[in-house]
NUROPA-745777 format. One record per residue (C-alpha): residue number from 1; residue in one letter; x, y, z. Coordinates in steps of 0.25 Angstrom, whole numbers, plus 5000, padded with zeros to 4 digits. Layout:
% residues N
    k  r    px    py    pz
  NUM  a     X     Y     Z
...
//
This chain:
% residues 320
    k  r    px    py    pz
    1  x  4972  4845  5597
    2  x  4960  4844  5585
    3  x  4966  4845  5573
    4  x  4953  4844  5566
    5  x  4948  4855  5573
    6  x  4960  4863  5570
    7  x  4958  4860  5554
    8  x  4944  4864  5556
    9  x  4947  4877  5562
   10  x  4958  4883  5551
   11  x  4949  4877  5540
   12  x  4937  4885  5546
   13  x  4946  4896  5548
   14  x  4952  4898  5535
   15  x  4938  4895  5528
   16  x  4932  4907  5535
   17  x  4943  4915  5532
   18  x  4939  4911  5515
   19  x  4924  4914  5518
   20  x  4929  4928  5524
   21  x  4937  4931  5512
   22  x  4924  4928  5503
   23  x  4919  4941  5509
   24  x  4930  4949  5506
   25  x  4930  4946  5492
   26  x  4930  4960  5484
   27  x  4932  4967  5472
   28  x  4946  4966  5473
   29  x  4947  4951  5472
   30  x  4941  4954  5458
   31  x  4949  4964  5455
   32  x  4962  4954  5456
   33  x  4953  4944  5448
   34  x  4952  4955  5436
   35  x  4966  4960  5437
   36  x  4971  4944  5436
   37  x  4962  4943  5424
   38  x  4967  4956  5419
   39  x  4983  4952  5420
   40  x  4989  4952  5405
   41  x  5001  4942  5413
   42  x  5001  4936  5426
   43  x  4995  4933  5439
   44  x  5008  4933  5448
   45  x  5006  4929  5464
   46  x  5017  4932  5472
   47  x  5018  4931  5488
   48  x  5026  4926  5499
   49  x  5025  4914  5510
   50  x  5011  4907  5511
   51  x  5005  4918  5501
   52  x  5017  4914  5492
   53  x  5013  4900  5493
   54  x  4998  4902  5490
   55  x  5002  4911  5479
   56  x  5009  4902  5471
   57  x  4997  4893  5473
   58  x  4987  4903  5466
   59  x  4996  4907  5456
   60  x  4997  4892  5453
   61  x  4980  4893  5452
   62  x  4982  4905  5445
   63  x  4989  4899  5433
   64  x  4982  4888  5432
   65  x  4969  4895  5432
   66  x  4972  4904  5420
   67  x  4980  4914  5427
   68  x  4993  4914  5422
   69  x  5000  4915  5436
   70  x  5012  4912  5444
   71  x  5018  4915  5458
   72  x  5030  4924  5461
   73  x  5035  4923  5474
   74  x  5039  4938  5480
   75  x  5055  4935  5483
   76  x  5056  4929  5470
   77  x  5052  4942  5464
   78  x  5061  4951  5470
   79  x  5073  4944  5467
   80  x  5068  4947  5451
   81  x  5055  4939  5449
   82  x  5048  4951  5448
   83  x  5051  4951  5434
   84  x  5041  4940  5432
   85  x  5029  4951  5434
   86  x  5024  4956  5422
   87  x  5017  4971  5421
   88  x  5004  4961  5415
   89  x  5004  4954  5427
   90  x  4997  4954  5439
   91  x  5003  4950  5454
   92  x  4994  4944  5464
   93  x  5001  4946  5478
   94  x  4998  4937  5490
   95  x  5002  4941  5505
   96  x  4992  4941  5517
   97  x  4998  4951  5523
   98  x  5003  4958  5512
   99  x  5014  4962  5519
  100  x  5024  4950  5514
  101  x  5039  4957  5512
  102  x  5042  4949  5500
  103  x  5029  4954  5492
  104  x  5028  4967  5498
  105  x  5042  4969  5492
  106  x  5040  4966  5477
  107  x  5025  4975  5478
  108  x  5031  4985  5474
  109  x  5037  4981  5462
  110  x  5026  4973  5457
  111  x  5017  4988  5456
  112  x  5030  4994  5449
  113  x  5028  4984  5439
  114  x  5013  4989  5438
  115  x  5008  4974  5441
  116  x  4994  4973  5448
  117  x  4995  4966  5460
  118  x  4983  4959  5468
  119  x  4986  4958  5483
  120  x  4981  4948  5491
  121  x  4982  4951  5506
  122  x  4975  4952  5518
  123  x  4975  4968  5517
  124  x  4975  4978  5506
  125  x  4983  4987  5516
  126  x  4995  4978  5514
  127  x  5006  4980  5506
  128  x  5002  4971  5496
  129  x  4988  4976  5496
  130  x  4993  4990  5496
  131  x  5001  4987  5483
  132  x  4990  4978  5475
  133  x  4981  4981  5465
  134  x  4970  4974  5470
  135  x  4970  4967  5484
  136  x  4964  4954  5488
  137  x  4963  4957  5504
  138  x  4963  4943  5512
  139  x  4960  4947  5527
  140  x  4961  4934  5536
  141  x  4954  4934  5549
  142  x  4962  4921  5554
  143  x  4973  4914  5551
  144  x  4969  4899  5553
  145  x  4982  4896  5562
  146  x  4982  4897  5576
  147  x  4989  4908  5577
  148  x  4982  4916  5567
  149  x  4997  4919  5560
  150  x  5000  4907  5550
  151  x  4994  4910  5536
  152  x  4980  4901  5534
  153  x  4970  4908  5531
  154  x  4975  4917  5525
  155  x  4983  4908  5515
  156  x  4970  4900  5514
  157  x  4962  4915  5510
  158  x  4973  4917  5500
  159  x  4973  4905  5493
  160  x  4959  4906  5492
  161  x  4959  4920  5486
  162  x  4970  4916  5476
  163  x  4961  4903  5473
  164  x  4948  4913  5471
  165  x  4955  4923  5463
  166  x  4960  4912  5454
  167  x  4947  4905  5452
  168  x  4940  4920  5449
  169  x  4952  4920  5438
  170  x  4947  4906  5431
  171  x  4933  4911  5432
  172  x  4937  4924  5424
  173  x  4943  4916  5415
  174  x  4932  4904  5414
  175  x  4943  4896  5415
  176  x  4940  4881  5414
  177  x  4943  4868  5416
  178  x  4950  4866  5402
  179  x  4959  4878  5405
  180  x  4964  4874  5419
  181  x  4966  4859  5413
  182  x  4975  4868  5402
  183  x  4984  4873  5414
  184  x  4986  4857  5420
  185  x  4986  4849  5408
  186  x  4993  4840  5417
  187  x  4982  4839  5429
  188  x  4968  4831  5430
  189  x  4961  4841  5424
  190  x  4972  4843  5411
  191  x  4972  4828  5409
  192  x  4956  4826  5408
  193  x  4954  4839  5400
  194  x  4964  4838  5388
  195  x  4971  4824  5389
  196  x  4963  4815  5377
  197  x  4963  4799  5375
  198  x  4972  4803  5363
  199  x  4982  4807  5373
  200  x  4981  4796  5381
  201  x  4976  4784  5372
  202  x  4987  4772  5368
  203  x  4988  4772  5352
  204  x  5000  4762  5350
  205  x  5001  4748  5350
  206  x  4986  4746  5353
  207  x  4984  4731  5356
  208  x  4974  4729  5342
  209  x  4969  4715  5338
  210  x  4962  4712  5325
  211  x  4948  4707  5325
  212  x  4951  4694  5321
  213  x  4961  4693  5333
  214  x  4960  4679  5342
  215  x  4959  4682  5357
  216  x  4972  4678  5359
  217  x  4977  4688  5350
  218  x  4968  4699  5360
  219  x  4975  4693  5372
  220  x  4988  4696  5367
  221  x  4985  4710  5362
  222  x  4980  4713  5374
  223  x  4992  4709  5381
  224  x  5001  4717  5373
  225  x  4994  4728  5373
  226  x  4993  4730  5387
  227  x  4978  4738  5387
  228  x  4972  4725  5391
  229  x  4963  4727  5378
  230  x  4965  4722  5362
  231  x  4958  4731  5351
  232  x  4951  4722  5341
  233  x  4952  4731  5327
  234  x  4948  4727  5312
  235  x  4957  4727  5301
  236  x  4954  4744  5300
  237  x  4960  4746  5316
  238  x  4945  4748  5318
  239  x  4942  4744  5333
  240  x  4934  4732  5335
  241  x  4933  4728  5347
  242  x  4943  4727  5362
  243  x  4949  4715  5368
  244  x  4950  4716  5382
  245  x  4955  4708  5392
  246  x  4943  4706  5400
  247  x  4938  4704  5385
  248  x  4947  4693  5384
  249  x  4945  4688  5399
  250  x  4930  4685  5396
  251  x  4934  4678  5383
  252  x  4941  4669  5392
  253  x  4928  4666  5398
  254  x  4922  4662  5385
  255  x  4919  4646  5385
  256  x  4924  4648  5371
  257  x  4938  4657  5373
  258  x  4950  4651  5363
  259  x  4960  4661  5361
  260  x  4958  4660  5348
  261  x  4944  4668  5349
  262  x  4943  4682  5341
  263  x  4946  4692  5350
  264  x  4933  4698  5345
  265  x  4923  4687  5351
  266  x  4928  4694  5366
  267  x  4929  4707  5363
  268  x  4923  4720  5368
  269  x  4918  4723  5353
  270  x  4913  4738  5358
  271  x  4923  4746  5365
  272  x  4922  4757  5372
  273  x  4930  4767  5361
  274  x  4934  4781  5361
  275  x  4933  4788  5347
  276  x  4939  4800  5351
  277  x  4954  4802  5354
  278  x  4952  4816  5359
  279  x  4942  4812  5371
  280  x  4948  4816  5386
  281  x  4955  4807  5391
  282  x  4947  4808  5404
  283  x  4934  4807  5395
  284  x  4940  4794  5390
  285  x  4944  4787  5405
  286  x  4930  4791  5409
  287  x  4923  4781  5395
  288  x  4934  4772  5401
  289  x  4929  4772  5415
  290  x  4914  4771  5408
  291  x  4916  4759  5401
  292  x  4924  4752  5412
  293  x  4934  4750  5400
  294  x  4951  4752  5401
  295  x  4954  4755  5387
  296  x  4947  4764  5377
  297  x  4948  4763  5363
  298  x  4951  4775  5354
  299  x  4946  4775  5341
  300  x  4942  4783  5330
  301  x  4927  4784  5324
  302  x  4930  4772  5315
  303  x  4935  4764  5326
  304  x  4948  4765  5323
  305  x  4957  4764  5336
  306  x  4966  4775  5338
  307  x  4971  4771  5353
  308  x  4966  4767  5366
  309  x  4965  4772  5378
  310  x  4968  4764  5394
  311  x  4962  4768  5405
  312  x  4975  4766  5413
  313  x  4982  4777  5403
  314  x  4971  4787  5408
  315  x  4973  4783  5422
  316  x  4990  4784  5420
  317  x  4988  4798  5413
  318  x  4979  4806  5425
  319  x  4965  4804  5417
  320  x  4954  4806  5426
//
């Protein structure tokens, strides 16, 4: 048996079954877009089995596209759940056949409420096309199984019209980066559009050495300070220069290296500095992978150091 050649075939199948849809795309589907945007309260999907499944999926986009949005699951809603639809709300109900008992039997009471529902069947003649407000018909020429029985393309179609009807929605609303980063301040996007270097940057017990300091005073204070680095200040806290250990590996290549060397005669005596503590944290890894450097020194404009920053912190924190 080819496998591959089965793949290719249900892949081919369920894509024509998306490019077939394109043509059916009407005025209702715009319809449903302008009665979302016009909602004063929810966008509520609700159905049962696989269109349950995929419903819960789109509500999840919903909301986190700028659509306040959950999922209600039909059974849940008979047994008092309906109490969770509001008259300014607006119910988006998903059955291929439209048929489903369990949706079917809450229809009624949805319309008694005077909710607008949008219907998203294969047929407007169902009984959840014949109680929407707008209808969003999916016919299906195939199903991509082999008996042309197990829900495939037809899931595949529905996901794809809830995906659609989303992205129409953050269109409307010129929604942007920033205010998907707003919904996931915990994800990629929310870390590398709102998480700074004040957030971030070490600001205690900072391994500083005077100017005046002897190499082996660097050596201990790089040691301590676990950052594999010393900050050389003058007597103001000003910053005068960084001590690295590669900084110190070269001094001991010097023909002239005594412990009792300044500091300073080694040192990299013009850091790479960051003068503003409100700079993105991603901005600040990619001067960091730039300058080939693994600490960065925050300072104010007079050089005074207000903390630093490792890249291994950015890296343990999701900074990308």
């Amino acid at each position: 048996m080819n496998y591959k050649t089965i793949a290719q075939e249900t892949l081919k199948i369920e894509a024509q079954t998306l490019l077939d849809a394109t043509e059916g795309i009407d005025d209702n589907f715009s319809r449903s877009v302008e009665l979302i945007l016009e909602c004063k309260g929810k966008l509520i999907v609700t159905g049962v089995g696989k269109s349950g499944l995929i419903g819960a999926k789109l509500a999840a986009t919903f909301a986190s596209t700028g659509t306040p949005s959950f999922f209600l699951h039909p059974t849940e809603a008979l047994h008092g759940d309906l109490g969770m639809i509001g008259s300014d709300d607006v119910v988006l109900g998903i059955s291929y056949s439209g048929e489903s008992e369990e949706l079917s039997a809450i229809l009624p009471h949805i319309k008694r409420f005077g909710v607008k529902l949008i219907g998203m069947t294969k047929s407007a003649n169902s009984t959840l096309g014949s109680h929407s407000d707008v209808v969003i018909e999916m016919p299906v020429k195939k199903e991509a199984c082999p008996i042309d029985t197990a829900p495939t393309s037809s899931t595949t179609l529905t996901l794809a019209l809830g995906d659609a009807l989303a992205v129409a929605l953050m269109r409307a609303r010129d929604f942007q980066k920033s205010d998907f980063a707003s919904f996931h301040p915990g994800g990629a996007l929310g870390k590398k559009l709102f998480i700074k270097v004040s957030n971030l940057m070490q600001t205690q017990q900072l391994p500083l050495i005077p100017q005046n300091a002897k190499l082996k005073d660097a050596i201990l204070a790089i040691s301590e300070g676990r950052l594999g680095t010393a900050l050389i200040v003058d007597d103001e806290q000003k910053l005068v220069a960084l001590m690295s250990d590669g900084d110190v590996r070269r001094a001991l290549l010097s023909e002239s290296f005594s412990l009792d060397n300044l500091a300073l005669d080694f040192a990299t005596k013009k850091p790479t500095v960051c003068e503003d503590a409100d700079m993105l944290a991603s901005d600040a890894l990619v001067l960091i992978e730039e300058k080939k450097i693994q600490l960065l020194v925050i300072t104010d404009k007079e050089k005074h150091i207000q903390g630093v920053l490792h890249i291994h912190t950015l890296i343990e924190k999701g900074i990308s």
